[in-house]
ZABAMAR-324246 format. One record per residue (C-alpha): x, y, z; residue in one letter. Coordinates in nm, 2 decimals. Example, Ala and Ser with C-alpha at 12.3 -4.5 7.8 and 13.67 -1.06 7.14 Angstrom:
ZABAMAR-324246
      u      v      w residuo
   1.23  -0.45   0.78       A
   1.37  -0.11   0.71       S
This chain:
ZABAMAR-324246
      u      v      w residuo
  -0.61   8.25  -1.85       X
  -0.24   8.19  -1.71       X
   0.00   8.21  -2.01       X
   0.35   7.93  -2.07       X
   0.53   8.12  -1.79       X
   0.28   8.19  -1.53       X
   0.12   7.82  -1.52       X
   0.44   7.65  -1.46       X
   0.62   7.95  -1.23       X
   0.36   7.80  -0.91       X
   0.60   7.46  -0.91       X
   0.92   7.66  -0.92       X
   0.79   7.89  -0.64       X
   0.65   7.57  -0.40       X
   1.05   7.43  -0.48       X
   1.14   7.81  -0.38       X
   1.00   7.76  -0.02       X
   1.29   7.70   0.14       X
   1.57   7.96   0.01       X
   1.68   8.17   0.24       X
   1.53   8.55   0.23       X
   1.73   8.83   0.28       X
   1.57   9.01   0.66       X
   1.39   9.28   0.66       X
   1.08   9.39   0.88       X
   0.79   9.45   0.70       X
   0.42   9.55   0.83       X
   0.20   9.27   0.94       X
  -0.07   9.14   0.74       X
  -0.38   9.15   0.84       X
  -0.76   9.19   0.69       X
  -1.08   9.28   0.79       X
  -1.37   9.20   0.52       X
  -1.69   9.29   0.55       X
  -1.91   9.14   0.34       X
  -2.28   9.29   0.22       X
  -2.59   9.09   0.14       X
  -2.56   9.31  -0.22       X
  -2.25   9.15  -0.30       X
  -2.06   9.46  -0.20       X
  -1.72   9.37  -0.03       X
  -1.54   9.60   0.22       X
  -1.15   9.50   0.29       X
  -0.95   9.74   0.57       X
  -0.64   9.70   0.68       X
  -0.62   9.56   1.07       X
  -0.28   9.77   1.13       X
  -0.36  10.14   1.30       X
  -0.26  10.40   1.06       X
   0.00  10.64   1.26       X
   0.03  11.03   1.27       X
   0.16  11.21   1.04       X
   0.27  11.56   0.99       X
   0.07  11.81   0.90       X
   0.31  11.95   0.62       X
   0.59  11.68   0.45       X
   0.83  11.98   0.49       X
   0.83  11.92   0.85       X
   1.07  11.63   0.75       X
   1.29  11.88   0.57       X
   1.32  12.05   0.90       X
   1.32  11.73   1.09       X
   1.61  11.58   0.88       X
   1.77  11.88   0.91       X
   1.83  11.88   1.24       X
   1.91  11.54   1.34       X
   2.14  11.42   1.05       X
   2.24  11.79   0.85       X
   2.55  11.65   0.70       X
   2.40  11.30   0.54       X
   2.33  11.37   0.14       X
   1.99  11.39   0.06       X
   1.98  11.45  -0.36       X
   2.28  11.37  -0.59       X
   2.28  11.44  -0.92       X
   2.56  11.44  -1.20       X
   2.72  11.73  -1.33       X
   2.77  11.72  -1.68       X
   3.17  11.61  -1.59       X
   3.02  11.25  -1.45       X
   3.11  11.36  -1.09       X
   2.85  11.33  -0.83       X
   2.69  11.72  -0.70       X
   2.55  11.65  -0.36       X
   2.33  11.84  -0.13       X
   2.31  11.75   0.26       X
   2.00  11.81   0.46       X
   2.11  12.12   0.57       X
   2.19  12.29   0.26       X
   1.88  12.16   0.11       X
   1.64  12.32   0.36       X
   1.92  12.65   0.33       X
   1.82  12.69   0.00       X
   1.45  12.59  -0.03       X
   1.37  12.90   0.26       X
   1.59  13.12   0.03       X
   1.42  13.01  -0.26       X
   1.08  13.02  -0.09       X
   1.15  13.43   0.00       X
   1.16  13.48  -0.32       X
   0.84  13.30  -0.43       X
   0.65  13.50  -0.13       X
   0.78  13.81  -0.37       X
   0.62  13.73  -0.66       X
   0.21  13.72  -0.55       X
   0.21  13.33  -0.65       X
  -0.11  13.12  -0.54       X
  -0.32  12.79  -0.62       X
  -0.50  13.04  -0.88       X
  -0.14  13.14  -1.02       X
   0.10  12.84  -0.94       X
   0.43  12.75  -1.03       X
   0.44  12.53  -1.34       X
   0.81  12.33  -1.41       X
   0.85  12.17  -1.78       X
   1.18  12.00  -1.76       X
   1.21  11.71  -1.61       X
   1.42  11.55  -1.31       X
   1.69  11.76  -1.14       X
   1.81  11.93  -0.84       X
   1.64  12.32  -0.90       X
   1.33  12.09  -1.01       X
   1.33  11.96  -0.68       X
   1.45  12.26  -0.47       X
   1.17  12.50  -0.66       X
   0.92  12.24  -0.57       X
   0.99  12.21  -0.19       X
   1.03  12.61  -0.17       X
   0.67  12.61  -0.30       X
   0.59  12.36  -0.04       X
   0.71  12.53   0.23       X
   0.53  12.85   0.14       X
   0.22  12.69   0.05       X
   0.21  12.78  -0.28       X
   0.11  12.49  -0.56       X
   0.38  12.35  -0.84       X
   0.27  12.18  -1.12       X
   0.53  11.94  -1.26       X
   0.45  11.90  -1.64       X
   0.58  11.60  -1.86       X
   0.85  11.68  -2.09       X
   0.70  11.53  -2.37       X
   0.41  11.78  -2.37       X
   0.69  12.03  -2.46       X
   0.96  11.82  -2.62       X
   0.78  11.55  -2.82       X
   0.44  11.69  -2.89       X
   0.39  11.86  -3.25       X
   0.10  12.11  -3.19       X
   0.14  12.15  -2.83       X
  -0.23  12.13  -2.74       X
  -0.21  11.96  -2.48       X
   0.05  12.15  -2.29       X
  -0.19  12.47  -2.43       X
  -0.47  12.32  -2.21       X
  -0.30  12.30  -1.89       X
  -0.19  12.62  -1.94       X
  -0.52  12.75  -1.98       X
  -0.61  12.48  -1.68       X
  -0.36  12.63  -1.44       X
  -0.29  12.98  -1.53       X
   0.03  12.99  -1.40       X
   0.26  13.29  -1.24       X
   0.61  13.10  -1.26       X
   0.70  12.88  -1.54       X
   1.05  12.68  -1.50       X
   1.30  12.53  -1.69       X
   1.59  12.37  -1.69       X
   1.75  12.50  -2.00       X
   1.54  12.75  -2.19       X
   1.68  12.73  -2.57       X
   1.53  12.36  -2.55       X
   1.19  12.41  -2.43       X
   1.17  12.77  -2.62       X
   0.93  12.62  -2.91       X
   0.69  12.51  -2.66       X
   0.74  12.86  -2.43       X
   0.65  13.06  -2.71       X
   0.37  12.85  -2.83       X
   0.19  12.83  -2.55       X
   0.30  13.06  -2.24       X
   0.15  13.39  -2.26       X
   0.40  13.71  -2.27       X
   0.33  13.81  -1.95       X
   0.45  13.54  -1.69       X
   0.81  13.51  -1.54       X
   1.06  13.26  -1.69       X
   1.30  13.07  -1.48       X
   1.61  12.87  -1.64       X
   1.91  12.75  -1.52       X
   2.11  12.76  -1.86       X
   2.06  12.96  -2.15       X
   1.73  13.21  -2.14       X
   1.44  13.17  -2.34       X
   1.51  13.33  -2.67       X
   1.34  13.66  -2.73       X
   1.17  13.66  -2.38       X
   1.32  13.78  -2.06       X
   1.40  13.50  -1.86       X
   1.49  13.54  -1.49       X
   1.81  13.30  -1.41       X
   1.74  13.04  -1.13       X
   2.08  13.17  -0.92       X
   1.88  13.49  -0.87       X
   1.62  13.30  -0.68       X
   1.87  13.21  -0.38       X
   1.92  13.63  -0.38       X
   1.60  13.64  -0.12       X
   1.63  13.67   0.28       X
   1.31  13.67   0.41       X
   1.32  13.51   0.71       X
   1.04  13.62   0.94       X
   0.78  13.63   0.64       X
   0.93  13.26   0.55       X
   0.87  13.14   0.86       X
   0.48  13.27   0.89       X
   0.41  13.14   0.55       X
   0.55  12.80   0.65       X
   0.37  12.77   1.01       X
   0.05  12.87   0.83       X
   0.06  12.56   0.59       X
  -0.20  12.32   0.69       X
  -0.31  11.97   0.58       X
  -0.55  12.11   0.32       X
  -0.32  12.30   0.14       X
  -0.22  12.25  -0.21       X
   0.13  12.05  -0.27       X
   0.07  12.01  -0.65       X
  -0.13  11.96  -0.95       X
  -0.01  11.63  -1.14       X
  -0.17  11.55  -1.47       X
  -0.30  11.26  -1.57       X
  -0.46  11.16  -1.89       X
  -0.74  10.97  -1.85       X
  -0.98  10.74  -2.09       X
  -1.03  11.10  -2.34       X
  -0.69  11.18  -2.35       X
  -0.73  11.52  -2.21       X
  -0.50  11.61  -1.93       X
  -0.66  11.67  -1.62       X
  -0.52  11.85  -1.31       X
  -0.52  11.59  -0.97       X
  -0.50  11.83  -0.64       X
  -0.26  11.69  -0.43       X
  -0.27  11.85  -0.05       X
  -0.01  11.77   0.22       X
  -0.26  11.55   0.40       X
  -0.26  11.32   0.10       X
   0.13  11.32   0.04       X
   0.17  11.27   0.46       X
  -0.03  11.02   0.50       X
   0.05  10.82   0.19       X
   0.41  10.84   0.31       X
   0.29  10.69   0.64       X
   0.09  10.44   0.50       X
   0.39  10.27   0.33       X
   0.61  10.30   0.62       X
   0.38  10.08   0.78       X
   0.41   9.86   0.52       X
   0.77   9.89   0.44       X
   0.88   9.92   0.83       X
   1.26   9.87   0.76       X
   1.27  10.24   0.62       X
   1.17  10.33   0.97       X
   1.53  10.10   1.05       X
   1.76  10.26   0.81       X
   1.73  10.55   0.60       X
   1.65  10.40   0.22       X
   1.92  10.48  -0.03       X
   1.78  10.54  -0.37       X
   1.87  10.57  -0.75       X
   1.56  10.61  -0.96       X
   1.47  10.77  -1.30       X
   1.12  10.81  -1.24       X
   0.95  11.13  -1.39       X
   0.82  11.33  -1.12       X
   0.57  11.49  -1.34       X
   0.42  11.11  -1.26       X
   0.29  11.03  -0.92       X
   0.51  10.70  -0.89       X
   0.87  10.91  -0.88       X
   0.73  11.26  -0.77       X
   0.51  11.14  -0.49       X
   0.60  10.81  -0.39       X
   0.96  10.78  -0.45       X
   1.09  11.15  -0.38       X
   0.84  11.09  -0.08       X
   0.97  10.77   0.07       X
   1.33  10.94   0.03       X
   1.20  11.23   0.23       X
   1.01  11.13   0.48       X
   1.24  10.86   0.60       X
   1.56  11.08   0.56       X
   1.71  10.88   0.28       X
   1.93  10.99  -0.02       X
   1.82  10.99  -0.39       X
   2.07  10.94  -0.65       X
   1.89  11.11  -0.95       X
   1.91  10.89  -1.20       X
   1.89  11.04  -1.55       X
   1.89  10.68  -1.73       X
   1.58  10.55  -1.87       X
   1.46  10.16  -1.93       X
   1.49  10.26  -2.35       X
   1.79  10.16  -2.57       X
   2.06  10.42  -2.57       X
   1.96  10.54  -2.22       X
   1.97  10.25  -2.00       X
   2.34  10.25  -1.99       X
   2.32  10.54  -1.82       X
   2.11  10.36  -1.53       X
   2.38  10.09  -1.58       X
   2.69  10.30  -1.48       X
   2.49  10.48  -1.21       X
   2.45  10.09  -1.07       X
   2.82  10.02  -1.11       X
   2.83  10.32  -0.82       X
   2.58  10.27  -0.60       X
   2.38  10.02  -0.45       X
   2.06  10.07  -0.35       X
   1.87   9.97  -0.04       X
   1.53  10.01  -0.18       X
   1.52   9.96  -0.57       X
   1.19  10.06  -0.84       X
   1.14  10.06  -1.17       X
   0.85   9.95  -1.44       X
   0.86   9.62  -1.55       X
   1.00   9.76  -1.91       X
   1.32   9.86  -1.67       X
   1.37   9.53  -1.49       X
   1.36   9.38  -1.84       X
   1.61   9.62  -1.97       X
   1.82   9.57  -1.72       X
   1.85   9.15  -1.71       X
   2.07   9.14  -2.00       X
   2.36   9.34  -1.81       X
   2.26   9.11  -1.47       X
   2.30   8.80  -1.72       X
   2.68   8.89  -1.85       X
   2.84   9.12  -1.57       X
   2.84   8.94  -1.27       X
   3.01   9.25  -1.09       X
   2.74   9.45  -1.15       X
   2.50   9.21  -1.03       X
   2.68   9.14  -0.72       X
   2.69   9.48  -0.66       X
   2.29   9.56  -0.72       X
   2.21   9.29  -0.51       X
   2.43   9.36  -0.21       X
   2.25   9.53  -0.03       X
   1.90   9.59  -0.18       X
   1.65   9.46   0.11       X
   1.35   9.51  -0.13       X
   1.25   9.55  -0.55       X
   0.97   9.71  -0.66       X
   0.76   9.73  -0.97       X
   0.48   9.94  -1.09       X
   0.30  10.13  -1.34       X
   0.20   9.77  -1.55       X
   0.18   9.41  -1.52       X
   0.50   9.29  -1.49       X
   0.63   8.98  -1.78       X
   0.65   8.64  -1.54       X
   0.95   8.55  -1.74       X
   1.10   8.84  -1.61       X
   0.99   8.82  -1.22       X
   1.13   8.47  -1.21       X
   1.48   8.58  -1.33       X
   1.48   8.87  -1.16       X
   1.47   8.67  -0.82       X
   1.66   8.37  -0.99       X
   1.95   8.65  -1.05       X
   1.96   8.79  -0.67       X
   1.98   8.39  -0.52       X
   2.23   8.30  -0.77       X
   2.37   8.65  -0.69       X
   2.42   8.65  -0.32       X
   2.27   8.34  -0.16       X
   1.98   8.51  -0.05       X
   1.61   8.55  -0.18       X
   1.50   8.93  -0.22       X
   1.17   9.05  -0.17       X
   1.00   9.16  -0.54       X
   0.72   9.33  -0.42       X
   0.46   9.57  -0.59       X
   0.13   9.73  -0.49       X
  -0.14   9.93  -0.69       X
  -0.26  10.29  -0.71       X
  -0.33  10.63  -0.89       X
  -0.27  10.96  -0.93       X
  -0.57  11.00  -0.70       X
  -0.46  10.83  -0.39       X
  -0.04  11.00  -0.38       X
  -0.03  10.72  -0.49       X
  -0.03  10.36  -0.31       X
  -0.38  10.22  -0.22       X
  -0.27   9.86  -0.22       X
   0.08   9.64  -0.16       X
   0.16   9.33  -0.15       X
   0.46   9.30   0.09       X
   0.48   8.91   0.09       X
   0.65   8.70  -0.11       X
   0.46   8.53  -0.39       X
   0.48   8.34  -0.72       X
   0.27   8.54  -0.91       X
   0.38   8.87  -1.02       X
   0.00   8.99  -1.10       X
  -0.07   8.96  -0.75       X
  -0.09   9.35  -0.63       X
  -0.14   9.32  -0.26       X
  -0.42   9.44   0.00       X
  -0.54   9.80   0.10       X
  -0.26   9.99   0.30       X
  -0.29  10.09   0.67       X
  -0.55  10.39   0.69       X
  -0.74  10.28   0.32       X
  -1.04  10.18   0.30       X
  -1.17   9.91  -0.01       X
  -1.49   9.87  -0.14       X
  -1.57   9.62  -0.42       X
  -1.87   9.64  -0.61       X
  -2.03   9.37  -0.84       X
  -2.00   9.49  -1.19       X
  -2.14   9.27  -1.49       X
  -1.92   8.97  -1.29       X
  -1.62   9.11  -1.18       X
  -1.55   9.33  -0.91       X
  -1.54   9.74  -0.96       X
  -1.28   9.86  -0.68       X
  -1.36  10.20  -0.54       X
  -1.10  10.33  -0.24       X
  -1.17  10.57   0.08       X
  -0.90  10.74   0.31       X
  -0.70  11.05   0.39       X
  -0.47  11.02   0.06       X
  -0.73  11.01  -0.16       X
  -0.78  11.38  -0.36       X
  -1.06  11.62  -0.29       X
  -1.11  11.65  -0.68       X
  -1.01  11.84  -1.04       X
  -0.85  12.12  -1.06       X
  -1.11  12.37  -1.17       X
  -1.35  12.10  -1.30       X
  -1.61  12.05  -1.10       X
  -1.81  11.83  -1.31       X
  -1.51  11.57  -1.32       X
  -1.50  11.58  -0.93       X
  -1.90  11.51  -0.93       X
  -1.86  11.23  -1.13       X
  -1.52  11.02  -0.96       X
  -1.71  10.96  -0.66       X
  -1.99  10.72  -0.52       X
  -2.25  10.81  -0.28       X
  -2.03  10.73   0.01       X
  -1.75  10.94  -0.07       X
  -1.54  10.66  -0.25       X
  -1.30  10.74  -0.52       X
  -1.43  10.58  -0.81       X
  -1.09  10.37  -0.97       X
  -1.22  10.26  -1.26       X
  -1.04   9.90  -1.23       X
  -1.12   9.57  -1.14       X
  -1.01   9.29  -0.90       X
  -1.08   8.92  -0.83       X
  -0.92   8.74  -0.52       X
  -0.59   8.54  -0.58       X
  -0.78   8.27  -0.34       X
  -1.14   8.36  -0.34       X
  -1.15   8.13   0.01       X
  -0.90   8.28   0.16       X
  -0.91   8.75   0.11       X
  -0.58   8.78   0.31       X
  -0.39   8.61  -0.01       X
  -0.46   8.96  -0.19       X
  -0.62   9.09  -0.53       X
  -0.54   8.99  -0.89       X
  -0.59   9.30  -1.10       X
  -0.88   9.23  -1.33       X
  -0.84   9.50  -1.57       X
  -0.98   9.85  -1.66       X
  -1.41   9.82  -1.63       X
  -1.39  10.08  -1.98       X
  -1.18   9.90  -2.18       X
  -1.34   9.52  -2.12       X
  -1.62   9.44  -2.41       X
  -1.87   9.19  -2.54       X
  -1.85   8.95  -2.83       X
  -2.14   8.97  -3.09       X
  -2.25   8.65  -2.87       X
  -2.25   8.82  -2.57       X
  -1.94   8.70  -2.41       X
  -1.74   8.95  -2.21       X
  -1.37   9.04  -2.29       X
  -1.12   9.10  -2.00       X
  -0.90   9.31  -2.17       X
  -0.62   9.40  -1.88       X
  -0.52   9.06  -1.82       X
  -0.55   8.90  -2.16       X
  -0.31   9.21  -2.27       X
  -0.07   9.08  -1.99       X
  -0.14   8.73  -2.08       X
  -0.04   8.80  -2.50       X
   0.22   9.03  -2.43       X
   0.41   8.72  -2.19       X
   0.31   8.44  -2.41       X
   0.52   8.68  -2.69       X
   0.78   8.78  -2.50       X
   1.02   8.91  -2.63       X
   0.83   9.02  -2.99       X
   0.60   9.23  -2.81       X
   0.54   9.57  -2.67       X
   0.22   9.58  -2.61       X
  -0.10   9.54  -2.79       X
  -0.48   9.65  -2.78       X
  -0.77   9.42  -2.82       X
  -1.04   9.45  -3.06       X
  -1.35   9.29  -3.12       X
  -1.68   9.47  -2.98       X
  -1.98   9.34  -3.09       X
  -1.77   9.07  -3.37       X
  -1.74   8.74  -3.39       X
  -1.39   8.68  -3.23       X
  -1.14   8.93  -3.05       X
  -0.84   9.06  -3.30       X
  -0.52   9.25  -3.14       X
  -0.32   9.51  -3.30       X
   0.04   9.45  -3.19       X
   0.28   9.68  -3.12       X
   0.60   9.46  -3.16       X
   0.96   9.54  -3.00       X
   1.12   9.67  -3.34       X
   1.47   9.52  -3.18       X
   1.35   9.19  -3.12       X
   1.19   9.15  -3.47       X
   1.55   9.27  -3.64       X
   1.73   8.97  -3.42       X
   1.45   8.76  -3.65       X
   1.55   8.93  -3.97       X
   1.96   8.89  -4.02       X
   1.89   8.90  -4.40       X
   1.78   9.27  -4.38       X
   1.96   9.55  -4.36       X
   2.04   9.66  -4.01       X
   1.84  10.01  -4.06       X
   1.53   9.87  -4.22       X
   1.27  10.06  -4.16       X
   0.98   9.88  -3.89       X
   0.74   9.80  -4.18       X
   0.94   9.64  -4.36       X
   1.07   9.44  -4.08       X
   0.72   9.34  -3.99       X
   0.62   9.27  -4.34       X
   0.91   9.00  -4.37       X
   0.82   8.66  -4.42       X
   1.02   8.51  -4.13       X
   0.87   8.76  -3.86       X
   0.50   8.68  -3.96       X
   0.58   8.29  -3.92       X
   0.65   8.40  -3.60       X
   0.40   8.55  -3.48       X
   0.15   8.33  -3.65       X
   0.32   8.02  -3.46       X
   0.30   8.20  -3.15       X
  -0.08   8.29  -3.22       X
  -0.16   7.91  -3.32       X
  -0.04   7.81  -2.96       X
  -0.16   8.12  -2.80       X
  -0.49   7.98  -2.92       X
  -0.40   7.63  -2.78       X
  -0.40   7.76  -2.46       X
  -0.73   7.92  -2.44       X
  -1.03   7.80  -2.24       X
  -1.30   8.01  -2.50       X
  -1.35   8.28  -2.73       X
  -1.34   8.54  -2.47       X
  -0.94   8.43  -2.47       X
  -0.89   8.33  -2.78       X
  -0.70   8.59  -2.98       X
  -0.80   8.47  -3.36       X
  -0.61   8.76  -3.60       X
  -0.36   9.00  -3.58       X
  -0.19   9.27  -3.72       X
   0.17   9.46  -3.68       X
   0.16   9.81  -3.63       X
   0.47  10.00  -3.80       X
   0.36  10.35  -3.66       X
   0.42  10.35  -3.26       X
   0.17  10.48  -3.08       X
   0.08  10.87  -3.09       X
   0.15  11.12  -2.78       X
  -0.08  11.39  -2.98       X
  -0.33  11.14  -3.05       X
  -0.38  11.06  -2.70       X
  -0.28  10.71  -2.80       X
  -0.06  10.69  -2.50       X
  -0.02  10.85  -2.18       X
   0.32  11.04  -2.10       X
   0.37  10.75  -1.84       X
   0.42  10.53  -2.16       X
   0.07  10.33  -2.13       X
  -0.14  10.22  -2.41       X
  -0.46  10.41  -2.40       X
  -0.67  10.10  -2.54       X
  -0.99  10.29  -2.62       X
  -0.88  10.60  -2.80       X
  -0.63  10.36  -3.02       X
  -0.90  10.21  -3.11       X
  -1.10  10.55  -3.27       X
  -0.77  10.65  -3.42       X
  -0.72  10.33  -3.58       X
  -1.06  10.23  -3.67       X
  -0.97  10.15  -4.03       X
  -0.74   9.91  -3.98       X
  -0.97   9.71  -3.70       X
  -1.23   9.70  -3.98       X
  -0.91   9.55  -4.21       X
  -0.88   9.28  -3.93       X
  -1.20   9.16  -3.88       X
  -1.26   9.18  -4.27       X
  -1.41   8.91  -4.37       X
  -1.18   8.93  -4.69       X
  -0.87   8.81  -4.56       X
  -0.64   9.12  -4.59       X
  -0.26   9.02  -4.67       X
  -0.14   9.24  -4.34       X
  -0.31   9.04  -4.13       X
  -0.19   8.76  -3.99       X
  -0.38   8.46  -3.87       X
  -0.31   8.19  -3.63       X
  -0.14   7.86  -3.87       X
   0.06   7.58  -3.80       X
   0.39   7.73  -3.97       X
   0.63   7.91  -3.79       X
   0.91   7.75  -3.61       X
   0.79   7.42  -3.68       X
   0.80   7.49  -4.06       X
């Protein structure tokens, strides 16, 4: 079902035809499908994948020696000026750096594991580990930092064992440390030590000359080898370790270069937030900065209130060539595009292409965002996106045309192989190539199961074509096969996009929300409303009311009834139809795996923790905190 925005954005787009679009040479498009008497349907890439090096270091070197003076990170010092290391420097201190790893007996079964979160030692620790072959393991903060009881940071470190443990300042992530690190392995900061634990400063790491030993370990560093273990959550909220090897990061980075050919043109200049404890900044961006010989502005902003300014001002600065960020970012960043023109004009100077991952992205906000660049600088910029996981380094599809509708997520990259398999009416997608990982960290049974018979990586989503005449218009995503669910009358739920299709038709009241309704009469939602947006409903209250009474207020549930009734108008049948609702005052819980530390909802284990108050909302006693689709509202 195609909410307000998205049924009327195909007439604005045909009337966008003819703007003129800002050049920049992208890979060609074209598919092969092969299609099986089963149903099954296989979908390649025509393009040739090209070689790629057998280590990602390699471009260190390369870079290195053909442009040693151009800036390759940047990060602020706590003065607001810009510290900035060249190519040459960089690779200077990642072999002294990598000596002093070599020292220390480090290996996949006793990696180096980092807490903190985006910064230049961060990144220099990781490519010395790289270069060495020895594994990192880039942790989210919020394991350390935002967790209560630290269990799940106490699993990966049972998971990994590590032999180094980093971070950035050691008085902050102490609490965790203590909690959770055994006694006996080395602690690296770079301010303050870890109370009551000897702590080895990071400065000391540069100490090392090695050079002979350096060199061996790096030349013995082969495709197979183990960049990094990133974490990733899953369906039963436990953490689970991904094995990243070079041959996946390589290849990856080749894949989009093929799609994204400019880079290959001119070297992409980059400010991004993105947590590299995430596959999206520590893989793909880091990566496409990397391989290409770019420069990455570290940005230490984030797409929340209170921390986007600093995104903001990092704008004012520089422009980017190449720009990503989730759709939560774009969003938070339209309302300085609206009122600073200067700021716009200078995002949009030169930026050749955007990019958005991580969710569905809000068609309100992917029609602004491209309505802001033309009015901007007389040109039309490429919004582009594509689709992947943890398990594939992490693009598997992109969609590197122009299009009207933001859910569209592209076609398998250059060298990836899609299969998709019939499943109860939709289409399970399952991918095959060189950037796909060999398995779980030290869970075999986990490996066993994420395959099929013919060795492809089982994703766990679905797709439908965009133009089911015509494969070369790309894939819709269709949602995740786990969280979809049957009415009591047998009629299947899509949850993925009737989550994207609420959370647009409420825009701006909502956050998100998770579907209920398995085996009932009608589908319910608990909504997870934008706090902010509710308040701009509620002058009456105080300004620091707390979220349940802010939800509870008369004027807010009119809303939201309103906006159910003609939710409801829209709908084609009760699989779309979203019948009763209720606000949720707590946010979702990091401890109670109710969301991922890439900020997603994890739909099935809010419901277990929440099961009471489904029950309350499919009651059929009317509960007074839920609310139900009416006629008031703005009209009353």
């Amino acid at each position: 079902m195609l909410s307000r925005s998205q049924a009327t954005s195909r007439g604005a787009w045909i009337a966008e035809q003819g703007t003129p679009m800002r050049a920049v040479r992208l890979g060609r498009r074209e598919i092969a499908v092969d299609r099986q008497l089963d149903g099954t349907i296989y979908l390649r890439s025509r393009q040739v994948l090209a070689p790629y090096p057998k280590r990602l270091t390699d471009r260190l070197e390369h870079w290195a020696h053909i442009a040693p003076e151009r800036t390759f990170l940047a990060q602020r010092t706590a003065a607001g000026h810009w510290r900035e290391l060249s190519y040459a420097q960089t690779l200077e201190l990642v072999r002294r750096i990598a000596a002093s790893l070599l020292a220390r007996d480090l290996s996949p079964d006793r990696p180096v594991m980092i807490l903190s979160g985006n910064d230049i030692e961060h990144a220099l620790l990781g490519l010395a580990a790289n270069y060495v072959g020895i594994p990192y393991a880039p942790i989210s903060p919020a394991y350390s930092l935002i967790s209560s009881d630290f269990a799940r940071l106490r699993h990966i470190v049972n998971l990994l064992t590590p032999g180094l443990v980093f971070a950035a300042d050691g008085a902050v992530f102490s609490n965790a440390i203590h909690a959770t690190v055994p006694p006996g392995v080395e602690l690296v900061t770079v301010r303050q030590p870890v109370p009551e634990r000897p702590t080895t400063p990071f400065a000391e790491l540069y100490d090392s000359r090695r050079d002979a030993e350096v060199m061996k370990a790096h030349a013995a560093v082969g495709p197979d080898h183990i960049v990094k273990f990133l974490f990733t959550s899953g369906s039963t909220g436990w953490p689970k370790a991904v094995i990243n090897t070079e041959r996946m990061w390589c290849s990856n980075q080749e894949m989009l270069r093929t799609g994204l050919a400019y880079f290959a043109d001119e070297p992409p200049v980059v400010v991004d937030w993105a947590p590299w404890h995430h596959t999206a900044g520590g893989n793909h961006d880091v990566g496409l900065v990397l391989y290409n010989g770019g420069t990455l502005y570290i940005d230490e902003g984030k797409p929340l209130p209170g921390a986007i300014e600093i995104t903001v001002r990092n704008l004012r600065e520089v422009a980017p060539t190449w720009y990503f960020t989730v759709p939560r970012g774009f969003e938070a960043l339209l309302p300085y595009f609206r009122s600073d023109p200067a700021l716009c004009a200078k995002f949009f100077s030169r930026v050749k292409v955007l990019w958005f991952a991580g969710a569905g992205i809000a068609q309100h906000v992917f029609d602004e965002m491209k309505r802001l660049a033309l009015q901007s600088c007389g040109e039309g910029i490429l919004f582009l996106t594509g689709f992947g996981a943890t398990e594939t380094a992490p693009a598997a599809l992109a969609r590197t045309w122009s299009t009207g509708l933001a859910a569209n997520v592209g076609l398998p990259v250059a060298g990836m192989q899609l299969k998709l398999v019939p499943n109860e009416g939709k289409f399970e997608g399952r991918v095959r190539g060189p950037n796909v990982t060999p398995g779980y960290w030290r869970q075999p049974e986990l490996t066993a199961d994420a395959f099929d018979a013919e060795g492809f990586y089982k994703l766990g989503d679905a797709f439908k074509f965009a133009d089911p005449s015509d494969p070369s218009e790309g894939l819709l995503f269709d949602g995740r096969i786990a969280e979809d669910f049957k009415l009591a009358t047998g009629t299947w739920v899509n949850v993925g996009p009737l989550r994207a299709s609420i959370v647009d038709h409420f825009a701006p009241f909502v956050r998100d929300a998770v579907l209920s309704g398995p085996n009932r009469d009608e589908v319910g939602a608990l909504i997870f409303a934008d706090i902010e947006a509710c308040r701009r409903l509620t002058p009456h209250l105080p300004a620091n009311a707390a979220p349940a009474a802010v939800f509870d207020d008369a004027v807010v549930r009119a809303e939201f009834a309103f906006l159910l009734r003609t939710f409801a108008q829209l709908s084609t049948g009760s699989s779309n139809c979203v019948t009763r609702a209720m606000l949720m005052a707590e946010p979702p819980s990091l401890d109670l795996g109710e969301i991922t530390d890439k900020g997603s909802i994890n739909q099935r284990r809010v419901l277990s923790t929440r099961a009471a108050l489904v029950d309350e909302v499919h009651a059929d006693q009317l509960s007074p905190r839920v609310i139900v689709a009416s006629s008031a509202g703005k009209e009353g």
